[in-house]
C-alpha positions as CSV (number, residue, x, y, z in Angstrom):
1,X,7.5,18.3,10.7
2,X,4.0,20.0,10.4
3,X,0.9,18.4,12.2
4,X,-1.3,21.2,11.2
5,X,-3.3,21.5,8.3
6,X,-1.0,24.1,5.5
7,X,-2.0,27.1,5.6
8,X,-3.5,28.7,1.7
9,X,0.0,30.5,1.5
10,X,1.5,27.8,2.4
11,X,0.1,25.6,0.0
12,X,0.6,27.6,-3.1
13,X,4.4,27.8,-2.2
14,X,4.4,24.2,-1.8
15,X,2.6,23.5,-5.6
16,X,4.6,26.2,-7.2
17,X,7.2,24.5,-6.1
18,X,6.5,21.8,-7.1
19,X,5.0,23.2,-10.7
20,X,8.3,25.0,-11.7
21,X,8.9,23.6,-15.1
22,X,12.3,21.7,-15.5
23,X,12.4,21.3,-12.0
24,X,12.4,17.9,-11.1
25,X,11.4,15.7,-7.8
26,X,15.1,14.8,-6.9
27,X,16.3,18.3,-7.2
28,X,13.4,19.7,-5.1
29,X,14.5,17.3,-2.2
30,X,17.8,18.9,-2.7
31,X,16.5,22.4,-2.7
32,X,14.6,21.9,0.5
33,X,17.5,20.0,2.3
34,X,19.2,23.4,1.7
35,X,16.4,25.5,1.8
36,X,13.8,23.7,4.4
37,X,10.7,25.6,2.9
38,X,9.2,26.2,-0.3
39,X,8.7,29.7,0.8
40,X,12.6,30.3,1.6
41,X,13.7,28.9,-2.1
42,X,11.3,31.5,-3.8
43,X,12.4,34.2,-1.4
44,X,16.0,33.3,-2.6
45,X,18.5,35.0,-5.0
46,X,19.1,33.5,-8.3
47,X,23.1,33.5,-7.8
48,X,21.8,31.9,-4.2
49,X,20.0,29.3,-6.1
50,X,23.0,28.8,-8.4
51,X,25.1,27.9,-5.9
52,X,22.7,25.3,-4.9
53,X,23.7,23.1,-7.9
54,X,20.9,24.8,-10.2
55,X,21.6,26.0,-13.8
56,X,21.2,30.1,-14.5
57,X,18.2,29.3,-16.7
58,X,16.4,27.1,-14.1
59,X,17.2,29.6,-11.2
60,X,16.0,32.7,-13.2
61,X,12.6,30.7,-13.8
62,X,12.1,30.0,-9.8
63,X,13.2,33.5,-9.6
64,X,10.5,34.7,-11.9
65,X,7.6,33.3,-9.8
66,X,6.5,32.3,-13.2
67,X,4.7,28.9,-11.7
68,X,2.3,30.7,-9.0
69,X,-0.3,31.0,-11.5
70,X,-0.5,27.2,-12.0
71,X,-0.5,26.4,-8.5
72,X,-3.2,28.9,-7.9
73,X,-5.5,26.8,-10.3
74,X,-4.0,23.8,-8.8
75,X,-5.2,24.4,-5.4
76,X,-8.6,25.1,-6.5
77,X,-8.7,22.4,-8.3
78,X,-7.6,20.0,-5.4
79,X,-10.6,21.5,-3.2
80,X,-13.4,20.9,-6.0
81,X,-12.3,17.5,-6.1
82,X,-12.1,17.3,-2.3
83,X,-8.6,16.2,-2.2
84,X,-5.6,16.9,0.1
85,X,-2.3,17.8,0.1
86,X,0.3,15.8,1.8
87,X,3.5,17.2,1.5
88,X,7.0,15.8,2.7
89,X,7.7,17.9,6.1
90,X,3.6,16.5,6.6
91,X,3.5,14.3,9.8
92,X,1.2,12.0,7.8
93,X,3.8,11.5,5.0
94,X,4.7,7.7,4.8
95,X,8.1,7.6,6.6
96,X,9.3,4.7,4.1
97,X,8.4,6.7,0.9
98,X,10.3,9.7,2.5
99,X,13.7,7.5,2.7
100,X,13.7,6.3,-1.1
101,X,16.1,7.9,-3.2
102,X,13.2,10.3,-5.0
103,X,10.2,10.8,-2.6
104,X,7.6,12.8,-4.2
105,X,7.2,16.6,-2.5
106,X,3.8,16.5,-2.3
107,X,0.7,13.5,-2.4
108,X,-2.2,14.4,-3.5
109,X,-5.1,12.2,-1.5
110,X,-8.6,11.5,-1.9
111,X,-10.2,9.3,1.0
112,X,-8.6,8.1,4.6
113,X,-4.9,9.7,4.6
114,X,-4.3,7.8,7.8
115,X,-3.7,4.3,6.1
116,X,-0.5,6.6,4.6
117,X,0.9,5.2,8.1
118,X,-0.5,1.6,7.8
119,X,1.2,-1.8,7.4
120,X,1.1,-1.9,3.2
121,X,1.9,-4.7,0.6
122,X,2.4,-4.3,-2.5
123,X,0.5,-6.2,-5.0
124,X,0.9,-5.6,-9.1
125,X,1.0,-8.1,-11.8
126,X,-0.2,-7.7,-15.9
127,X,-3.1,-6.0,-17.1
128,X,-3.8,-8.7,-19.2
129,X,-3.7,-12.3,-16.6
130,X,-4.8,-15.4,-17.1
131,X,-7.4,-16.9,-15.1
132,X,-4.9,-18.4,-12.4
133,X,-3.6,-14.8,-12.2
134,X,-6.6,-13.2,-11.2
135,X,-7.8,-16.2,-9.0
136,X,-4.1,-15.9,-7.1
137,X,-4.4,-12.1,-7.1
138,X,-7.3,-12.0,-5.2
139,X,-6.9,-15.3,-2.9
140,X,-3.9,-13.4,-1.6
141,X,-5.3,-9.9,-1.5
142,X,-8.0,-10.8,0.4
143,X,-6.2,-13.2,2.5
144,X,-3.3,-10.2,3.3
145,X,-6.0,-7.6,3.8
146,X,-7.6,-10.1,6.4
147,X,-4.8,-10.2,8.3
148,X,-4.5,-6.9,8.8
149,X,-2.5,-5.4,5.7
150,X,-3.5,-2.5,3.4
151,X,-3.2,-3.7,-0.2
152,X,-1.2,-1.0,-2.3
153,X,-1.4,-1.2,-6.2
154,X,-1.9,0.6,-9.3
155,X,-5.6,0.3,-9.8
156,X,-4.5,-0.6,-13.3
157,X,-6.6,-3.3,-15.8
158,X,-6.1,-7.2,-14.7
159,X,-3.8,-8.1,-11.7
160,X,-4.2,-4.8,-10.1
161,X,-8.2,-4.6,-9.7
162,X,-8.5,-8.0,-8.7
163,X,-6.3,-7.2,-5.9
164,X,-8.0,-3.9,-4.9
165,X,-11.7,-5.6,-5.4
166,X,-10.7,-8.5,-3.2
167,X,-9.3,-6.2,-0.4
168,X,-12.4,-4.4,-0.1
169,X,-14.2,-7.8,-0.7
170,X,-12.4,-8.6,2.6
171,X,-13.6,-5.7,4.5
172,X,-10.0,-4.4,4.5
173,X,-7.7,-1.2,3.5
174,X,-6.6,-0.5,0.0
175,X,-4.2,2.3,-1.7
176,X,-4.8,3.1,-5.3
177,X,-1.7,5.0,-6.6
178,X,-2.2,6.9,-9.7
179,X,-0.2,7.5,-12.7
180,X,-2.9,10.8,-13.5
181,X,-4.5,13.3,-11.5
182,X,-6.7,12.1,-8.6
183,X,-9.4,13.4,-10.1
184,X,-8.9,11.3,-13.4
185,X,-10.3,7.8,-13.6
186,X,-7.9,5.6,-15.5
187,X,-9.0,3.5,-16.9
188,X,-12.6,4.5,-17.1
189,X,-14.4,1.3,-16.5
190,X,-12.5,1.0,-13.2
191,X,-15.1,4.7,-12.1
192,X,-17.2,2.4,-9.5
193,X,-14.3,0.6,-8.0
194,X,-12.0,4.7,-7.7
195,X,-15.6,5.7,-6.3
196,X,-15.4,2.7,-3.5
197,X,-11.2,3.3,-3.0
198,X,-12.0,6.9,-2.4
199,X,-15.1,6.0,0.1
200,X,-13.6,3.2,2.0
201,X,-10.2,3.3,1.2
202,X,-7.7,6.1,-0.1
203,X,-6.3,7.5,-3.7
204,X,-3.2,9.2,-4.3
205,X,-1.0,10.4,-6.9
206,X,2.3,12.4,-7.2
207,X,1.0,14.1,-10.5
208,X,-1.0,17.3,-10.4
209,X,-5.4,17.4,-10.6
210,X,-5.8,17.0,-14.5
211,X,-2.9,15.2,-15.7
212,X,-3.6,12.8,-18.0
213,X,-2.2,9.4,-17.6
214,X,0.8,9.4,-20.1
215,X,2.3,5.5,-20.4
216,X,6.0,7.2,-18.9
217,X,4.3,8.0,-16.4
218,X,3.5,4.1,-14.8
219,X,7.1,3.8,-13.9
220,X,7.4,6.8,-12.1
221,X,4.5,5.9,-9.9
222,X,5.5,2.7,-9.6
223,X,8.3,3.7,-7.6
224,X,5.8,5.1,-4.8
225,X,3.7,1.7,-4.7
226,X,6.8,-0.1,-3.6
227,X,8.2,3.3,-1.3
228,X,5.2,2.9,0.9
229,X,5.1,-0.8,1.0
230,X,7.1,-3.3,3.1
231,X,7.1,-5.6,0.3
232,X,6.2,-6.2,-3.4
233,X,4.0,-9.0,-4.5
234,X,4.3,-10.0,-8.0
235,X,1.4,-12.1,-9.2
236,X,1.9,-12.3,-13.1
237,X,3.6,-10.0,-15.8
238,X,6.2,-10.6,-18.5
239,X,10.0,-10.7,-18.2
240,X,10.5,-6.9,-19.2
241,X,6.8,-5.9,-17.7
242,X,6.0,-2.5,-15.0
243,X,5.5,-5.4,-12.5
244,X,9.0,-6.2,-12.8
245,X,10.0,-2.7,-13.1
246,X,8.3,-2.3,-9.7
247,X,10.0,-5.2,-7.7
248,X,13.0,-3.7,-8.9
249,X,12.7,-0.4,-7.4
250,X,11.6,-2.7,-4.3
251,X,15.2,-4.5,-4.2
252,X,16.3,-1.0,-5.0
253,X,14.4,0.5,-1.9
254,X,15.2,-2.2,0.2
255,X,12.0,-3.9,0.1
256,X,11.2,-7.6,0.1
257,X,9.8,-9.2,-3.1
258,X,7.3,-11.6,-3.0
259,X,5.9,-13.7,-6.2
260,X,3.3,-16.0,-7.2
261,X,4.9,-19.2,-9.0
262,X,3.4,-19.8,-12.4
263,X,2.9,-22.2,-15.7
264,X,6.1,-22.5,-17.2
265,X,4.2,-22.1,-20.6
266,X,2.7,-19.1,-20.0
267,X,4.7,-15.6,-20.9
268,X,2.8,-14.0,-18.2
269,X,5.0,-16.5,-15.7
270,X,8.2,-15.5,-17.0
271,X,8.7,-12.3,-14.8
272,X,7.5,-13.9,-11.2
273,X,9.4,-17.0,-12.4
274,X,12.3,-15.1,-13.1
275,X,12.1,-13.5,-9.8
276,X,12.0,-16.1,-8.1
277,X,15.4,-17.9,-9.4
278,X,17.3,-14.1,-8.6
279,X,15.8,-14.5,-5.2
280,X,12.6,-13.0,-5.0
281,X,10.8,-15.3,-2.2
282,X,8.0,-18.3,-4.0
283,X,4.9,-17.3,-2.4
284,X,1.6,-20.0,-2.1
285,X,-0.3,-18.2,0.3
286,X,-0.4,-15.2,2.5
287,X,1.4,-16.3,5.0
288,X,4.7,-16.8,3.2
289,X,4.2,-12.6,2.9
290,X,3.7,-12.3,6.0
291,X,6.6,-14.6,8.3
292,X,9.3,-12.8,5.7
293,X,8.0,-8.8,6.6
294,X,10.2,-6.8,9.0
295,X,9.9,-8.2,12.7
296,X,8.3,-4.8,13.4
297,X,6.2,-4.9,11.1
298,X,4.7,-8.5,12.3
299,X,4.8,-7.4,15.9
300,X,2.3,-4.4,14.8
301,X,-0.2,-6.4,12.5
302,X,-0.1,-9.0,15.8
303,X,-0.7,-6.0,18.3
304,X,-3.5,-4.5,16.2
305,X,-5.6,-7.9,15.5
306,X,-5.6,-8.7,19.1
307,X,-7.0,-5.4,19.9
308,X,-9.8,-5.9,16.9
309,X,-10.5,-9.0,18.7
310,X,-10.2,-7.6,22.4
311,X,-12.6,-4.9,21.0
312,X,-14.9,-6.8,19.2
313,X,-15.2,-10.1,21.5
314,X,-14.2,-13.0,20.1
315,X,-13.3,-14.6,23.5
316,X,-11.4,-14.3,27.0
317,X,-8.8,-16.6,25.4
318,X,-7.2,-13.4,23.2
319,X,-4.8,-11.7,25.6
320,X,-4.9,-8.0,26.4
321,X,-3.1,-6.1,23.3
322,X,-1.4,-2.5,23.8
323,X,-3.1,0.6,22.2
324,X,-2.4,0.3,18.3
325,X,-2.7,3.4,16.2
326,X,-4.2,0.9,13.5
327,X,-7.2,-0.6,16.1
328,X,-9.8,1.5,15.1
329,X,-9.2,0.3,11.6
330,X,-12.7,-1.7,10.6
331,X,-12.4,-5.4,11.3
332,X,-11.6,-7.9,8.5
333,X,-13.7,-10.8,10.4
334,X,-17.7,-10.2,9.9
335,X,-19.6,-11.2,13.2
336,X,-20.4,-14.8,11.7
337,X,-17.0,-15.6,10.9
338,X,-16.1,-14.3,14.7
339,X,-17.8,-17.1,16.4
340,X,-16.2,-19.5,13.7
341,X,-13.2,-18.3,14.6
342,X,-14.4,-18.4,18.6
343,X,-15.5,-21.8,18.4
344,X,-12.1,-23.3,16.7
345,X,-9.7,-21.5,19.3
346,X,-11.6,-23.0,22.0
347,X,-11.3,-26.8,20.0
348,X,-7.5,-25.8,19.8
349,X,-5.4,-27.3,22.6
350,X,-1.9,-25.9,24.1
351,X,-0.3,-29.1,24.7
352,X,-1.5,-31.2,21.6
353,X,-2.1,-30.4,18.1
354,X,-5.3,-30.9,16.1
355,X,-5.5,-31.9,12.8
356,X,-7.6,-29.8,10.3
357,X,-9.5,-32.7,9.1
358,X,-10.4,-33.5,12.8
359,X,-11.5,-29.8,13.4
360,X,-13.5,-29.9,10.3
361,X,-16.0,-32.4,11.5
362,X,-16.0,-31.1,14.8
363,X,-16.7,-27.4,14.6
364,X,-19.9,-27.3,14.4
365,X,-22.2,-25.2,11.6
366,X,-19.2,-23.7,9.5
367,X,-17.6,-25.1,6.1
368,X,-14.9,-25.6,5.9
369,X,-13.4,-22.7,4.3
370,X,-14.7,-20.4,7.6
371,X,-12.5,-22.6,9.2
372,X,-9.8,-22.6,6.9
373,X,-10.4,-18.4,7.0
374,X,-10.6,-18.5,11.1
375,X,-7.1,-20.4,11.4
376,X,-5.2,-17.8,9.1
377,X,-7.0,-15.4,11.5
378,X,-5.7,-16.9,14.1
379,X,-2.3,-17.8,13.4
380,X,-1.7,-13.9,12.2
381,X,-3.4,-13.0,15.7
382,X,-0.6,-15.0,17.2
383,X,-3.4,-17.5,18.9
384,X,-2.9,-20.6,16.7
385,X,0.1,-22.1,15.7
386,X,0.4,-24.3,12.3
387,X,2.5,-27.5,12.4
388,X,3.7,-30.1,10.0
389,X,1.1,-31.8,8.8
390,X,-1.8,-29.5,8.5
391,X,-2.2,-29.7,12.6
392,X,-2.8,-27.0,14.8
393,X,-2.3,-25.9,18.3
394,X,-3.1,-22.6,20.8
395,X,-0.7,-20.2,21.8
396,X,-0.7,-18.9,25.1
């Protein structure tokens, strides 16, 4: 895999490629599985092509070199718009978007590529919640981007901004994935929050700079939300919805699927409901996400938040944490809600638990949602331990 940044040539090969009209994503994988690089399947024969599984017509048209000219617009495109190209023999592609079925050939990324290769949830629900929704949406958004998660969704109306908002509320990562070009805003009142994703956090999109955002095109990208996610949250969304399109490319792709519980009246709780009586797992905060993602994946988000706090001083109690390619990441804790969360680990006790209630009145000059906030911190970090009863001990 290349480390390097593509060459021009390189790139062109790699959009023509991917421009070739008829030619879709699955039988480019194919083509390069054969082929390796775009620049050895244009340099190839049509009757070499053939035999590659491809029809006469489509191996004439590769042949042709017809799609060039598009890519060469393309890739001036892509710089205007200060974008890059992440393409699948890229180091930086996501390794579990390049095991699904269909990975796209090439991302194209506006913002901080490097949280490509962070921890990601998945969180997508309706365009069109309820109140609860969007209260639920960005309780656990935040709360998940807090402990060290980057929240992945469509930037889509309703469910979908709430989640990215709260993120960045939280001070944490966030992936929009696009069903348009990067360069389009869809839909346009979301321009300030695209402007903030691309600042702070990252953009990306399989389809090329200028497409327009066609409704078939939703499902497609769905699948990529999910890919690069260890799980799928599903906060509302009706029984035949693109939220529950998406957790079932997650089941698909092996992924875990999370949802939110809801009103039994309410349509928009018929697809999370539904989910969760196939299986999906009930979520009521974000640590039921987080005890149920891959052991590896816990180990990291615990190696990285000690090394946040390591870095940043909350207290000799956090143990030494191994290098993290994630600990330069900005912290999710401000400097007032580090000495919260200082103050409570030194209430906590190893060898008897505390309840919250007792905590409360004792931590002096914080409410009692910092406290609430530091003990999720915490526990995530690995320092504090919850027990039955709302009670809480330190971990050595």
């Amino acid at each position: 895999m290349h480390t390097a940044t593509l060459t021009p040539e390189e790139e062109l090969h790699w959009l023509a490629l991917r421009l070739v009209p008829g030619l879709g994503t699955r039988r480019i994988g194919l083509l390069l599985e054969r082929f390796r690089t775009p620049q050895a399947v244009f340099r190839a024969s049509a009757s070499e092509l053939q035999a590659a599984g491809l029809t006469g017509a489509l191996a004439h048209t590769i042949v042709s070199g017809c799609s060039f000219e598009d890519a060469a617009g393309q890739q001036q495109k892509t710089r205007e718009a200060g974008a890059q190209l992440i393409t699948l023999n890229d180091a930086r592609y996501p390794e579990a978007l390049r095991k699904i079925f269909d990975p796209p050939p090439i991302l194209f990324a506006c913002g901080h590529v490097e949280l490509l290769s962070s921890i990601s949830i998945g969180v997508v629900g309706t365009r069109h919640p309820t109140p609860y929704g969007v209260a639920a949406a960005e309780r656990l958004a935040g709360d998940l981007a807090r402990a060290g998660m980057t929240i992945a969704s469509g930037m889509a109306r309703g469910i979908d901004t709430a989640a990215h908002k709260s993120a960045l509320a939280a001070q944490g990562r966030t992936i929009a994935v696009l069903g348009c070009g990067v360069d389009i805003v869809y839909p346009s009142e979301n321009r300030k929050l695209a402007a903030e994703i691309a600042a702070r956090g990252l953009i990306v999109s399989e389809f090329p700079m200028g497409s327009t955002a066609f409704p078939q095109n939703f499902p497609i990208r769905n699948r990529i939300i999910s890919g690069l996610s260890c799980g799928i949250l599903v906060v509302e969304g009706a029984q035949y919805s693109g939220s529950a399109i998406t957790a079932r490319l997650a089941m698909d792709q092996g992924r875990e699927v999370f949802a939110v519980p809801g009103n039994i009246t309410s349509k928009m709780s018929w697809g999370p409901n539904l989910l969760i009586k196939q299986g999906a797992k009930l979520v009521q905060d974000w640590n039921d996400v987080v005890v149920d993602l891959p052991q590896s994946a816990q180990r990291r988000l615990i190696d990285e938040g000690r090394q946040r706090i390591m870095n940043e001083g909350l207290g000799a109690d956090a143990p030494a944490a191994p290098e993290s390619s994630g600990s330069a990441a900005a912290s999710p804790l401000t400097e007032p809600h580090q000495q919260v969360a200082r103050r409570v680990l030194e209430k906590l006790q190893t060898d008897q638990a505390i309840q919250l209630d007792t905590l409360v009145e004792t931590v002096d000059d914080a409410s009692p949602s910092e406290i609430i906030a530091a003990l999720f911190e915490l526990e995530i970090l690995g320092l504090a331990r919850q027990m039955p009863g709302r009670n809480f001990v330190k971990v050595w």
